[in-house]
N, C-alpha and C positions, 0 to 999 in steps of 0.2 A: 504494500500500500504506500502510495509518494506520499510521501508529506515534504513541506520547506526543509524541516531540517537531514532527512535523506538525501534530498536531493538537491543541495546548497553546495555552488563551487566555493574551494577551500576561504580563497578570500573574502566571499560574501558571511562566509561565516566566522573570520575573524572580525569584521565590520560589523556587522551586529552581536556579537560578544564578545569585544576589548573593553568592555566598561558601559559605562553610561555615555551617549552620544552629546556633544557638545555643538552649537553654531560655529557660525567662522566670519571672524570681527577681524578684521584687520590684519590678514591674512592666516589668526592664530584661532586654534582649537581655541573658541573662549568659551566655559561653564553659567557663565553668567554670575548674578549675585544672587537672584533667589535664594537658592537650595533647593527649588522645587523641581518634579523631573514629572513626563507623564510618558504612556506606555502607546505606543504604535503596534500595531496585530496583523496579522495574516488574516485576511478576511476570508480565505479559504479554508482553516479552520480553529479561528477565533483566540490561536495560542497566542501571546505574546513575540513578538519579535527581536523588539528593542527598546531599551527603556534610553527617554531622550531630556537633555534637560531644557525646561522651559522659563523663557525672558520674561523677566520683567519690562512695564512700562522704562523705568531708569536706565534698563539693560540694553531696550531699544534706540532710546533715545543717543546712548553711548554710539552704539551704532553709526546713526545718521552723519553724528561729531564726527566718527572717523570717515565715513566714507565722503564727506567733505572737506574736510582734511587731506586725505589723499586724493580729491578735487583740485586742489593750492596747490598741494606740494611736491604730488608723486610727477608729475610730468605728464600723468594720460592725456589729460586734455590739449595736451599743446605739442603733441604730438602728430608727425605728419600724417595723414590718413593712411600712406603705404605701410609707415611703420607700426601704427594700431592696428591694420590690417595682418600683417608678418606675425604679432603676438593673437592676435583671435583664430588665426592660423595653426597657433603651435597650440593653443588651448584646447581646438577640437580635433588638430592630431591625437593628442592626447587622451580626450576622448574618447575615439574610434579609436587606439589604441586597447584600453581598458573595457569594450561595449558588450564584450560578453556580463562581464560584472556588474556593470549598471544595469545593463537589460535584467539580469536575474532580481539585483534589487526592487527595481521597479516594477517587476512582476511581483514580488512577494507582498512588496508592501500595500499596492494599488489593487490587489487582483484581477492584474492583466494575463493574459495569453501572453506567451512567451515571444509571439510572433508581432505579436499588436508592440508588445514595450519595446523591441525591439526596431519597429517601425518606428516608435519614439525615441527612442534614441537617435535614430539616423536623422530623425528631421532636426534634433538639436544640434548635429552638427553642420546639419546643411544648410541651419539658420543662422548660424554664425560667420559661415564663411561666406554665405547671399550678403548680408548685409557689410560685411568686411570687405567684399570687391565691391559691392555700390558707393561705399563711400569713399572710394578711389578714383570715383568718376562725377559725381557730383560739384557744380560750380558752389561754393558757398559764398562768394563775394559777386552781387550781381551790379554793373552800372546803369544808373539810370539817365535817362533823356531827359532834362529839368533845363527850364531856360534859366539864365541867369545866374546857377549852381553847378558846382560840382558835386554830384552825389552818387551814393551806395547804399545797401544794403549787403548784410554781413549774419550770415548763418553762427552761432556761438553756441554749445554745448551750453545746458540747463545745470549743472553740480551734480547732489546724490537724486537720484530718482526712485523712490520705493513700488513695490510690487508685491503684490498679494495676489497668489494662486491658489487652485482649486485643488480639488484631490483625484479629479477625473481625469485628468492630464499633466501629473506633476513636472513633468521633465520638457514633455512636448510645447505646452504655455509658459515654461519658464524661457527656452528658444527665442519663441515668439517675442518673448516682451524685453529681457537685458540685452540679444544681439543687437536692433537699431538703435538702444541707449548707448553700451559699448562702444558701438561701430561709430556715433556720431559725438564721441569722448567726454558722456559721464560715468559717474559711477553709480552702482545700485545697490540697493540693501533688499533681498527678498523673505518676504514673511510666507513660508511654505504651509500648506493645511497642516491642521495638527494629525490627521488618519494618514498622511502620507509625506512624511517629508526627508523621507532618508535620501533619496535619489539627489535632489537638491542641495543638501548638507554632503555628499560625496563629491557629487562634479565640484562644486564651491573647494573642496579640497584640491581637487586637480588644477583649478584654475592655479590655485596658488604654486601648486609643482610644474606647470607649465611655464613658471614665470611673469606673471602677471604680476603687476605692483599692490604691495598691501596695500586695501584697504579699499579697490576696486570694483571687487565683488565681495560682497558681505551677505552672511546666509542670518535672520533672527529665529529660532523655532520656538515655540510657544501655542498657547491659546490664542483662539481668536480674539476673544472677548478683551484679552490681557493686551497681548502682543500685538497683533492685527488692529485694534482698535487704538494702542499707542502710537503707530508706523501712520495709521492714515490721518491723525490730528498733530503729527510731530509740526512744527515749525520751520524745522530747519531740510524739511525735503523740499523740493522745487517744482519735482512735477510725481504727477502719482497714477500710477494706475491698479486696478480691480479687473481680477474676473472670478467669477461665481453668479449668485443671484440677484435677483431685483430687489429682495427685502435688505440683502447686506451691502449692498449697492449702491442705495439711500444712504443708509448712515455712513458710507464710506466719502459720499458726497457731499452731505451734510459738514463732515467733519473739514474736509479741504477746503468747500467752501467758506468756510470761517476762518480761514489764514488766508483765501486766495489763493489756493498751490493748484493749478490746472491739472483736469482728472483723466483718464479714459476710464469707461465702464462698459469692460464686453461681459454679457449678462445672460440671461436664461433665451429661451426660445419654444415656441409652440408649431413645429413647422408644418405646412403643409405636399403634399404628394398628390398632384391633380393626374388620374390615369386617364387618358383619351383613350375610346374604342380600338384604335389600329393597332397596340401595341402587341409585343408578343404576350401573353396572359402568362405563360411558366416564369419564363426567364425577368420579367417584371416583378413578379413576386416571392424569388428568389434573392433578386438583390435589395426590395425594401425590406424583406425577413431578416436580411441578411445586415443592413443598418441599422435594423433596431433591438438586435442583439449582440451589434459587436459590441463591446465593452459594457454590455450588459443593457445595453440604452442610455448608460450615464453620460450621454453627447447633446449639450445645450442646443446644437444646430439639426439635430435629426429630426424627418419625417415622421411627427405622431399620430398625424391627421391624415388618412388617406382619404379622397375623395375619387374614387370609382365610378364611370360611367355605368351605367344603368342598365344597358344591353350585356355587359361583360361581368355582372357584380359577381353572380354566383358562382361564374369560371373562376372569378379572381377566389374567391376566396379561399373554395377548392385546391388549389392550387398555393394557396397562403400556409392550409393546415399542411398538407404534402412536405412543402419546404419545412413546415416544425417539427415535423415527425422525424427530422435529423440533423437540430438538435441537440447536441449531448453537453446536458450540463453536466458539471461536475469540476473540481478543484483544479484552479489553474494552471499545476505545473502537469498537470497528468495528458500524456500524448492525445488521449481519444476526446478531453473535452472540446468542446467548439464554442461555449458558453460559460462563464464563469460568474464567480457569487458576484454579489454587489458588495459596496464598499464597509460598509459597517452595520448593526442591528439597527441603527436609528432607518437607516434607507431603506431596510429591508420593509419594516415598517409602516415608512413612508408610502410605498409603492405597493404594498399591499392593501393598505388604506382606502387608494386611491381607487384601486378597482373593487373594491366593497362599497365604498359610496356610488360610485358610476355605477353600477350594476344596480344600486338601492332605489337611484333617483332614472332608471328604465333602459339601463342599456341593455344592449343581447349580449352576451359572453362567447361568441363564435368560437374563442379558445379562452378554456374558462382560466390557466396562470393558476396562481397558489405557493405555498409553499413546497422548494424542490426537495429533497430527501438525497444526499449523496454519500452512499457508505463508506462510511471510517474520517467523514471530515463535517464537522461541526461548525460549518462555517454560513455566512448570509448569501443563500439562496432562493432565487424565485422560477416558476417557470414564466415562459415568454405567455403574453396574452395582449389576444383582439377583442375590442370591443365593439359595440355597429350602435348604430342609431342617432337621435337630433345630436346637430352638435350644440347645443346649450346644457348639455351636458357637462357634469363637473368637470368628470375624466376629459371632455373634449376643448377643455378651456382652460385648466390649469397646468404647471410645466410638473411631470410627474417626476422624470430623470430615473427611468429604469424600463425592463424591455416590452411596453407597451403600446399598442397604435387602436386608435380609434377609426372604424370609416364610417361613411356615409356616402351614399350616391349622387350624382348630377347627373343632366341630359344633356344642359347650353354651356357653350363656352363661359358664357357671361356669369351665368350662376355659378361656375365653378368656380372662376376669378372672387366671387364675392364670397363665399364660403369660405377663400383660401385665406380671403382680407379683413374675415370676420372674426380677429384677434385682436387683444394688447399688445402682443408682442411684434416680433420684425427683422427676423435674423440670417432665418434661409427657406428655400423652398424649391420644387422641383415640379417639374411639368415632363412629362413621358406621352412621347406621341411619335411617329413615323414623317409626322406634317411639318418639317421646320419652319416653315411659314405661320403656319399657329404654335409651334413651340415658340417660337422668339417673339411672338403676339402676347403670350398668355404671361413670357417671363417678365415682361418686363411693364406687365399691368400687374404685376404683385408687390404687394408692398411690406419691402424687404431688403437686409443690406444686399442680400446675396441670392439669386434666381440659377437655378441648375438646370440641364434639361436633360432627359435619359440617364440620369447619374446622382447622387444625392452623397453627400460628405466628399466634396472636392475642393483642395486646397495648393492651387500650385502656384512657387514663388515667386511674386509679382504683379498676383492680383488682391486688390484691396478685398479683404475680410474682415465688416466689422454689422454694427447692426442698429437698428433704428428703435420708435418707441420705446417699449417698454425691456427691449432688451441692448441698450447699450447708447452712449453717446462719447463725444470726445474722440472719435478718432477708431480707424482701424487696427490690424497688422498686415503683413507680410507682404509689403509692398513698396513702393521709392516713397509715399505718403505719410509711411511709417517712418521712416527713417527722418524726414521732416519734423515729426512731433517732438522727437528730442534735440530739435537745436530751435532755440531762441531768436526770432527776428532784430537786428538791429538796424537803425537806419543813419547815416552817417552825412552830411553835408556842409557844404564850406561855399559861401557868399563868392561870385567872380567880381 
């Protein structure tokens, strides 16, 4: 029977049992002051991991000091972009050097598929080096046409920048958000979720053996409530960003806005999946099955809402059970699962909630989900579940974040559009048709940061990913747009 600690290469198991895990302030193992520590688990079977020590506000606040500090002092900032580039270069050498061992980490602690953490990892490095060659080629000094003046404008690094991530993507959104700080020469302090932060506290290690100047990359771990809600009221960061949800979102917004420190907030999502009649019915239902169980459903931008044309419903969904019936949940490191527990007992909870209300207030249960049963591991499991009917439904209005889809049918174009736009939120969504003529109609009458069409969780480097209403403002990532956020406008002129 696998468990984590069978099947743990040597060195992930000296990293999670050399001690108590420590952040990384100014390029040093720092404990903080507390004394206090809290425990990170294998959500595959509920055992303990590592026990980690958690920051105080004071402890954060240290933080910020140095990684502005090493704003002034270390020379990142004023560093030519080649040569910020050359060291974000040897950071993610360094990385894919060691990616077996992160990958494991971040499988254990996250419960990812080995293949999925693994994918994560590679985009953390291939979001370092994206952004380390863009700002090789970026003008930051632009002239302007002013009669009477000589004038500029002058791109300038922001200082420290803080970051607060989620536990659904701990490594992958940590990529996303310090390369364009990095690459555009600030420094960052990252406040990791308290269910997953080992992966973050590791690379944060590496950076500093790659060479990277103290105090560059600073990791805080802690609570949210503690640590997270000290990081987004500090004073002394310059710019801030969040990602997680809309309720922690607000207060994270709340709080910047009362220093003035500019926010991004990429945030939850409700998406929609409009299937027109022409599509193929299998292979459709194959790959939304197949989104809204990778990682268990825990993906802010995934399809929860299908809307199904009316002549193909019953195919589809036919077709929906088929793809479930294989399936196999069970504990992440084990070769045969294809679906892994969810993040913690609260999610589990969460998500199951969610389909006992929707089911209460009249949904159909097409696949009725439950709790899964996976022998010899004691971990947060659900099975996957469809639910059909109004979407005024709980389930079809609220962001569940586990492996659930609600449908409901259309016949008009129009009406699909408005079903799809019949949310708070605004982050992504997908339209499946043969027609590209109405596929590129339908994408882009939705409203949304992000419209897909035949494909759904697409992210490739370059294009803006970020999201609107209720799920994000402030700016995207993974784009030259990106890389703008972290430098400062300045405007420069002189009387002729």
């Amino acid at each position: 029977m696998a468990t984590a600690r069978t099947l743990l290469l040597p060195e992930v198991e000296r990293y999670l049992t050399g001690g108590v895990i420590a952040g990384v302030v100014g390029g040093e193992d720092w404990a903080g002051t507390s004394g206090e520590t809290f425990q990170t688990l294998d959500p595959g079977s509920g055992e303990v991991l590592a026990e980690v020590h958690a920051y105080s506000a004071a402890d954060v606040d240290r933080a910020v000091a140095v990684a502005n500090e090493a704003f002034r002092k270390s020379g990142w900032a004023t560093l030519a972009p080649n040569d910020r580039a050359v060291r974000l270069h040897r950071f993610a050498d360094l990385v894919e050097s060691r990616k077996d061992i992160v990958t494991q980490i971040e499988a254990v602690d996250a419960g990812k598929l080995p293949a999925a953490a693994r994918g994560d990892v590679d985009n953390f490095i291939e979001s370092l080096r994206f952004f380390a060659d863009m700002a090789q080629h970026v003008q930051r000094r632009s002239q302007l046409a002013v009669a009477g003046h000589e004038a500029w404008t002058l791109r300038n690094p922001w200082g420290a920048c803080g970051f607060i991530f989620p536990w659904n993507f701990p490594l992958l959104l940590m990529g996303w958000g310090i390369a364009p700080a990095l690459a555009a020469g600030n420094t960052v302090v990252v406040k990791p979720a308290e269910d997953t932060p080992l992966s973050s506290i590791f690379v944060a290690q590496l950076a500093r053996e790659s060479g990277m100047p103290e105090g560059v990359v600073n990791v805080v771990p802690g609570l949210g409530r503690v640590a997270g809600a000290a990081l987004s009221a500090s004073t002394g960061i310059k710019r801030m960003s969040f990602t997680g949800s809309p309720e922690v979102g607000r207060l994270v917004g709340e709080s910047c806005g009362r220093n003035l420190v500019p926010v991004k907030l990429e945030l939850g999502g409700k998406g929609a999946a409009v299937v027109f009649e022409d599509v193929d019915v299998e292979a459709t239902a194959r790959l939304l099955v197949g989104a809204i169980t990778f990682h268990t459903g825990q993906i802010c931008c995934d399809a929860t809402r299908w809307m199904i044309h009316k002549s193909i419903y019953n195919d589809f969904v036919t077709a929906c059970r088929q793809a479930l019936e294989q399936v196999s949940v069970g504990y992440q490191l084990d070769d045969a699962t294809t679906m892994g527990p969810l993040v913690n007992a609260k999610q589990r909870e969460r998500v199951l909630g969610y389909v006992e209300k929707g089911v209460a207030e009249g949904a159909d249960a097409v696949v009725p989900g439950g709790i899964a049963e996976v022998a010899g591991h004691d971990g947060y499991y659900v099975k996957p579940c469809l639910l059909a009917g109004s979407l005024d439904n709980i389930a079809a209005r609220e962001e569940i974040f586990g492996p659930v889809a609600y449908l409901t049918t259309f016949e008009q174009e129009d009406e699909a559009v408005a079903l799809a736009n019949d949310t708070d939120y605004g982050l992504a969504n997908s339209v499946w048709t043969t027609d590209l003529a109405r596929a590129a109609r339908v994408a882009e009458s939705m409203v949304a940061g992000n419209s897909w069409i035949n494909a759904h969780n697409l992210f490739p480097k370059g294009v803006p990913y970020g999201g609107v209403n209720k799920s994000g403002v402030g700016g995207g990532v993974n784009s030259i747009e990106t890389l703008f956020d972290y430098w400062r406008s300045q405007s420069i002129v002189r009387p002729l």
